[in-house]
VOTOR-913437 format. One record per residue (C-alpha): residue number from 1; x, y, z. Coordinates in pm, 1 decimal, decimal comma. Layout:
<sites>
<site num="NUM" east="X" north="Y" up="Z"/>
...
</sites>
This chain:
<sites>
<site num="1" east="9065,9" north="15148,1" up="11017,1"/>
<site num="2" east="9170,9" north="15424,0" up="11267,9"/>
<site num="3" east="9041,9" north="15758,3" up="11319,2"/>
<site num="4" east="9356,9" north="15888,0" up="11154,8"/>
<site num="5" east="9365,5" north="15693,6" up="10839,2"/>
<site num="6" east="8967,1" north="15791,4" up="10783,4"/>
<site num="7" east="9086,0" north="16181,7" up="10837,9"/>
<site num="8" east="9330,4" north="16102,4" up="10586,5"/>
<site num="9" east="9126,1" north="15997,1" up="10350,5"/>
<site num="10" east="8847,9" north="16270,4" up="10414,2"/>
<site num="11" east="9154,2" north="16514,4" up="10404,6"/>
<site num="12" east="9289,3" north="16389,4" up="10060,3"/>
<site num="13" east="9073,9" north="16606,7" up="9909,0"/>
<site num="14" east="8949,4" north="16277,8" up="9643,2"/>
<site num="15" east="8562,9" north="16233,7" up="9726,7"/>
<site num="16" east="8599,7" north="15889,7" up="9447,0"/>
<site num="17" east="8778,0" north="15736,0" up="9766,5"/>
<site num="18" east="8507,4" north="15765,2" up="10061,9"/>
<site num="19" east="8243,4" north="15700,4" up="9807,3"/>
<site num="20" east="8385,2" north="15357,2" up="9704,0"/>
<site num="21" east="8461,2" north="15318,1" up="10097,5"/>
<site num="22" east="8070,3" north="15386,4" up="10154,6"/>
<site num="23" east="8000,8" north="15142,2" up="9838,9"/>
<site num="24" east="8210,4" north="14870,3" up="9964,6"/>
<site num="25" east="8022,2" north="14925,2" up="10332,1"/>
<site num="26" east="7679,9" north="14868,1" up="10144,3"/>
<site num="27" east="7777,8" north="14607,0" up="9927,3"/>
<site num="28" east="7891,3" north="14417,1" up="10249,5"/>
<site num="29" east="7607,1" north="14462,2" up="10428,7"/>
<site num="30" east="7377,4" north="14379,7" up="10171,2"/>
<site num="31" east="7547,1" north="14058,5" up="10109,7"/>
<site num="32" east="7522,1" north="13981,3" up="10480,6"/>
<site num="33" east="7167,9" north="14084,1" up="10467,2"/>
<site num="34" east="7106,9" north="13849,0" up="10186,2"/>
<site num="35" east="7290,4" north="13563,4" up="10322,9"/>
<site num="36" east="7136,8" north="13534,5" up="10629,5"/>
<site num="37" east="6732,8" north="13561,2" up="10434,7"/>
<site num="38" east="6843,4" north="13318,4" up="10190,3"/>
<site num="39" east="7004,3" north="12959,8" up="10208,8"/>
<site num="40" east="7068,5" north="12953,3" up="9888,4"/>
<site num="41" east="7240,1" north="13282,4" up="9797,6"/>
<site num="42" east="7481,7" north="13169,5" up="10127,1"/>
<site num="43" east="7568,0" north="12884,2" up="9976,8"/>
<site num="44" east="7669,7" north="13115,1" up="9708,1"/>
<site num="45" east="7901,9" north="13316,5" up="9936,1"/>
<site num="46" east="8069,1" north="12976,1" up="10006,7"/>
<site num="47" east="8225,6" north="13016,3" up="10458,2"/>
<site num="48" east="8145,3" north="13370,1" up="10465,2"/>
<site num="49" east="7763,6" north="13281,5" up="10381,8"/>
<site num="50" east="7773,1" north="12982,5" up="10670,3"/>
<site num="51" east="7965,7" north="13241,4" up="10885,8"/>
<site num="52" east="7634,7" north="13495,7" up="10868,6"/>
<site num="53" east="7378,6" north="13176,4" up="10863,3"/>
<site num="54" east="7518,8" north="13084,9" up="11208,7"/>
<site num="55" east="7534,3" north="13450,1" up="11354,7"/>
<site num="56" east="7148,9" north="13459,9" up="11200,0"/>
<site num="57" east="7061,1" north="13134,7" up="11405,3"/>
<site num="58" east="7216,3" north="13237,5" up="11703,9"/>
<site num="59" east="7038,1" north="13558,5" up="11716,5"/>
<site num="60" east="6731,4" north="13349,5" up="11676,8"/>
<site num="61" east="6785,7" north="13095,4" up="11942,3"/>
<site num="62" east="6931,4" north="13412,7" up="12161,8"/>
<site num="63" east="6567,0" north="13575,7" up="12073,0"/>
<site num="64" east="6345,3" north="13256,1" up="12147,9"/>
<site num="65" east="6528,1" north="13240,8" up="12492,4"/>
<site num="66" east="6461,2" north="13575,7" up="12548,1"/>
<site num="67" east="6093,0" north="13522,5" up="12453,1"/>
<site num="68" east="6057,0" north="13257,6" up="12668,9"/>
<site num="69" east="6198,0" north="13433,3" up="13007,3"/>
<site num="70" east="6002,3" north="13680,5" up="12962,3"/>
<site num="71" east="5658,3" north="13488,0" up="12893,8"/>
<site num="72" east="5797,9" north="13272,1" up="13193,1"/>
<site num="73" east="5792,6" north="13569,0" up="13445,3"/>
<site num="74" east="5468,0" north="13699,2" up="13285,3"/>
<site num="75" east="5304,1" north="13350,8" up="13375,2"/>
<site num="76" east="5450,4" north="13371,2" up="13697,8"/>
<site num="77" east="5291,8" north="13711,9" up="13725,4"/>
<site num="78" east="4973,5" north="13600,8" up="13606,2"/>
<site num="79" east="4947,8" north="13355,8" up="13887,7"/>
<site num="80" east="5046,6" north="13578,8" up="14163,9"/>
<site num="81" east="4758,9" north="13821,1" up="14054,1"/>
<site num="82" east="4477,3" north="13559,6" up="14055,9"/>
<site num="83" east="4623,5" north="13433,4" up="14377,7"/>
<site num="84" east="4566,8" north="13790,1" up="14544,5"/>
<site num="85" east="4250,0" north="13812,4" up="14325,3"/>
<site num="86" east="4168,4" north="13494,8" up="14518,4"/>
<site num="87" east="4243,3" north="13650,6" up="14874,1"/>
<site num="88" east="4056,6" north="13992,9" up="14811,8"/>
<site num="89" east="3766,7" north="13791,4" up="14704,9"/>
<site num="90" east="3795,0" north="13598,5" up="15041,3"/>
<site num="91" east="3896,0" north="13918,0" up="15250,1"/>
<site num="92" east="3602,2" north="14104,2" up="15080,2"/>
<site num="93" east="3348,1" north="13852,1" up="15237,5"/>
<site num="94" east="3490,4" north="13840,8" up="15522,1"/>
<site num="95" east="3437,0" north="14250,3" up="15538,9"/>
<site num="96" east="3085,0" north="14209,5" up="15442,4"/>
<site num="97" east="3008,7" north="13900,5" up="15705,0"/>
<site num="98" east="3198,6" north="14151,7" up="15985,3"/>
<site num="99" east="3020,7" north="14464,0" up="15885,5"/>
<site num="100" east="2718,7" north="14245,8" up="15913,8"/>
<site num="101" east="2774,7" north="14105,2" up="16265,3"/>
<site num="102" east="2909,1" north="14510,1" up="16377,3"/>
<site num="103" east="2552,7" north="14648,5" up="16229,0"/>
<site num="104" east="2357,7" north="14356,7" up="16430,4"/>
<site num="105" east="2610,2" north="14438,7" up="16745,8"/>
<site num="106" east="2477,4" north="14823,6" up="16736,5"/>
<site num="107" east="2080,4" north="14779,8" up="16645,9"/>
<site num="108" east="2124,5" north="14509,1" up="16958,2"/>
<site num="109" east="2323,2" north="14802,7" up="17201,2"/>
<site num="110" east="2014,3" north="15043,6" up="17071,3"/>
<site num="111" east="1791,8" north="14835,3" up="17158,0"/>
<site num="112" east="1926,2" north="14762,6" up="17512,8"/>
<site num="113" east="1989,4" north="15092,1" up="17579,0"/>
<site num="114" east="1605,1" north="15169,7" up="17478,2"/>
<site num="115" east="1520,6" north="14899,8" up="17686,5"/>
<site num="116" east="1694,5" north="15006,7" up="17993,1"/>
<site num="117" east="1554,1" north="15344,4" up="17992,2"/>
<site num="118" east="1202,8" north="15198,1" up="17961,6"/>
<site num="119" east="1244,7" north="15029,3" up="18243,6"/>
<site num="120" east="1367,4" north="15337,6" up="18411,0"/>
<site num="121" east="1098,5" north="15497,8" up="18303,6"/>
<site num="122" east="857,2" north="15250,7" up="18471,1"/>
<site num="123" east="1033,3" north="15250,3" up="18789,7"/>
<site num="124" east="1013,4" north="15632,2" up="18824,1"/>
<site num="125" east="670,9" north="15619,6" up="18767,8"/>
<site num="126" east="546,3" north="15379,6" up="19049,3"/>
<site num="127" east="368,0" north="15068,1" up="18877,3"/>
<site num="128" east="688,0" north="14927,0" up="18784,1"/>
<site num="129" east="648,8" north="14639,4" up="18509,7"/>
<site num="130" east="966,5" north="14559,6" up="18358,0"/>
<site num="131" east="942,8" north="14524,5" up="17965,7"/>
<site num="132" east="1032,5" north="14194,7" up="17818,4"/>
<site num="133" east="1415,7" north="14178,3" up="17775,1"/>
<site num="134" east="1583,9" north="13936,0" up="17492,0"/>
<site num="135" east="1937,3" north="13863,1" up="17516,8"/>
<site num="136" east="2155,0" north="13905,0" up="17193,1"/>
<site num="137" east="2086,2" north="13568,0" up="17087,2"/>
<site num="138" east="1715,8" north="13640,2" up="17122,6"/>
<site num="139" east="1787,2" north="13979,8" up="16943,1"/>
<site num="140" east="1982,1" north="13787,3" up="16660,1"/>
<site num="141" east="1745,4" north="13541,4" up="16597,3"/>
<site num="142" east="1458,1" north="13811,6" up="16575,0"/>
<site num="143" east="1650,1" north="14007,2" up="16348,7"/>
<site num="144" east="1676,1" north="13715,5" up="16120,0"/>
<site num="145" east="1342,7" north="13601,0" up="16112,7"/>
<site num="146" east="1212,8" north="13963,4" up="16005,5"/>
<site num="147" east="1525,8" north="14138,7" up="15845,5"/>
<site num="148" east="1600,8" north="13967,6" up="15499,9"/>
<site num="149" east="2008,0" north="13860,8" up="15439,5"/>
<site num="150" east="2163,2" north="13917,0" up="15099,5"/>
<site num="151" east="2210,6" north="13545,2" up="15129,5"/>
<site num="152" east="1790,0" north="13454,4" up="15194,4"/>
<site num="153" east="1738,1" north="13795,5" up="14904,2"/>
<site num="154" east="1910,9" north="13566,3" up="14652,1"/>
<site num="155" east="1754,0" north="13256,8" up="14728,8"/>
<site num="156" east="1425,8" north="13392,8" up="14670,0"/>
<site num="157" east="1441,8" north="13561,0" up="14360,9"/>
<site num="158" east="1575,8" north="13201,2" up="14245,0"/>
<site num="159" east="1251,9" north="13085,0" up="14290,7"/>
</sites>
């Protein structure tokens, strides 16, 4: 129906006529409705009932494929997150070890440096007796044996 003949109609001046239009809409849609809940009331309808069945199973099928993109990019996202879940974890132990080994690097450059003017010190003042010196591998093992590791922490309160 145009937009003409539906001005007409509003125009005629006879409500009895759009009502029955709106009727006719409902009843339509309600036996549409109907058809596509119920096998048997489509049956009823005779084509026009198998006509709505297959629009009703083709909205389902259009639905389920729709459903399963989606879930199929959601898994997909899933994985990427525990794969950088995965890689922060390693990264994130990596920081710590690093932060570690920089925090052993500076005690050790403290220590030299204390070192060095101790033996400055003892030079200036005549009886010069050098302190014992370690080397950073000396230094790192000392630290070790003494200073307890998160690692050496855990391992005893297992015990």
């Amino acid at each position: 129906m145009s937009s003409d003949e539906i001005s007409f109609l509003s125009s005629s001046g006879d409500p009895r006529i759009i009502s029955l239009f709106g009727f006719l809409i409902l009843i339509y849609y309600g036996l549409k409705i109907a058809a596509q809940a119920s096998e048997t009331f489509a049956k009823m309808l005779g084509g026009l009932g198998r006509r709505w069945q297959a629009q009703r199973r083709r909205a389902e099928e259009e639905a389920r494929e729709e459903r399963a993109a989606k879930n199929a990019v959601i898994e997909d996202l899933r994985s990427q997150v525990d794969h950088f879940v995965g890689r922060v974890e390693t990264m994130d132990k990596r920081l710590n070890r690093l932060q570690t080994d920089a925090d052993l690097r500076d005690d050790y450059l403290a220590y030299d440096a204390e070192w060095h003017a101790e033996l400055d010190r003892s030079a200036a003042g005549g009886g010069f007796t050098p302190p014992p010196h370690m080397t950073f591998r000396e230094f790192v093992l000392a630290r070790r044996n003494t200073t307890p590791t998160p690692s050496s922490e855990a391992e005893a309160s297992e015990q």
